[in-house]
C-alpha positions in Angstrom: -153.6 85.6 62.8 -157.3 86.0 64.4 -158.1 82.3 63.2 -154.8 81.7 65.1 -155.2 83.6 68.1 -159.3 82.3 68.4 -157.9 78.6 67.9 -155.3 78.7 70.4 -157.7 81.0 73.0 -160.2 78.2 72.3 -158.1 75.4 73.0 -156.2 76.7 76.3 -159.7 77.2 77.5 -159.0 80.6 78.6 -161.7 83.8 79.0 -159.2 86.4 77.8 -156.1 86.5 75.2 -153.8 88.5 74.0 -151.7 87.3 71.0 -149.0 89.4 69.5 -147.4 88.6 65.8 -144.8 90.0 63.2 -144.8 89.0 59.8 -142.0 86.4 58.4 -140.0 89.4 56.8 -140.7 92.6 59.1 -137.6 94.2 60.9 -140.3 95.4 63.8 -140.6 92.6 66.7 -144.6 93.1 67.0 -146.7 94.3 63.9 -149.6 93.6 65.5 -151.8 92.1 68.8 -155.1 90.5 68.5 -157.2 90.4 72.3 -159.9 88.3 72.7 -162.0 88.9 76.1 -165.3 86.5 75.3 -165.7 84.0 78.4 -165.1 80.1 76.9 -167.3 77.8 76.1 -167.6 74.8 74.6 -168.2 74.6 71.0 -168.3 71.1 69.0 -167.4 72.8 65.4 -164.6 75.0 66.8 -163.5 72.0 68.8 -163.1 69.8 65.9 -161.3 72.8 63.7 -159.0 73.4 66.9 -158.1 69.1 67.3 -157.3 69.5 63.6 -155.7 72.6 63.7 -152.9 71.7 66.1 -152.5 68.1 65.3 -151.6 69.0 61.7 -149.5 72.2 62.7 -147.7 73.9 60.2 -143.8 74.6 60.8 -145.2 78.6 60.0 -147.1 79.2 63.4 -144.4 79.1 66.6 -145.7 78.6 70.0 -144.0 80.2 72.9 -142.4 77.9 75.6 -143.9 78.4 79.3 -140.2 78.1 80.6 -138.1 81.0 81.5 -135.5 80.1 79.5 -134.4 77.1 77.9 -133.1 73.9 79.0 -129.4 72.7 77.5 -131.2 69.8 75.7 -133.8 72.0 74.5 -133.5 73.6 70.7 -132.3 76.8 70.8 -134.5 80.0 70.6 -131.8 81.3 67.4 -133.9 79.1 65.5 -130.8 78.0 64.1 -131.7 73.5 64.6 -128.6 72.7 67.7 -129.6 72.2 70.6 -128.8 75.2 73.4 -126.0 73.7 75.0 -124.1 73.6 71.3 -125.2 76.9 69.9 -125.7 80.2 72.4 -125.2 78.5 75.7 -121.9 80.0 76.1 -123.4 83.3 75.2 -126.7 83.3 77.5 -124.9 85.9 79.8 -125.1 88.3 76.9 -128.0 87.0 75.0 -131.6 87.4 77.1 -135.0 85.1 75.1 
């Protein structure tokens, strides 16, 4: 997760970060956090791994949507492959992402 968090820090171009994680079978919703406060700069080697990185993205790492919610057309957050408006839709009254 620090290769992560330093990749994703590096290529948002931003001074401080916080990332959170859990791992793929934990019951707790953060295991861990990872904060980065090093001001950005460029680097060529990091910029290369970080291109690479994120054009070959693994379905393992999940990026978090800027939105406040989700649109209709949007996948849904359940993970469970519909889109919103055919899985919890109906339920968003309930259900807070």
């Amino acid at each position: 997760m620090s290769i992560y968090s330093t990749l994703k820090k590096y290529q948002l171009k931003c001074n401080t970060w916080l990332g959170l994680g859990t791992f793929v079978d934990s019951p707790n919703s953060i295991d861990f956090l990872i904060y980065h406060d090093d001001k950005w700069e460029y680097d060529g080697e990091l910029e290369l791994t970080c291109n690479d990185f994120f054009k070959n993205k693994s379905g393992h790492i999940i990026t978090m949507n800027n939105k406040l919610s989700p649109s209709r057309n949007d996948l849904c957050p359940c993970k469970s492959g519909l889109k919103y408006k055919r899985c919890c839709w109906n339920k968003r009254k309930i259900v807070s992402y």
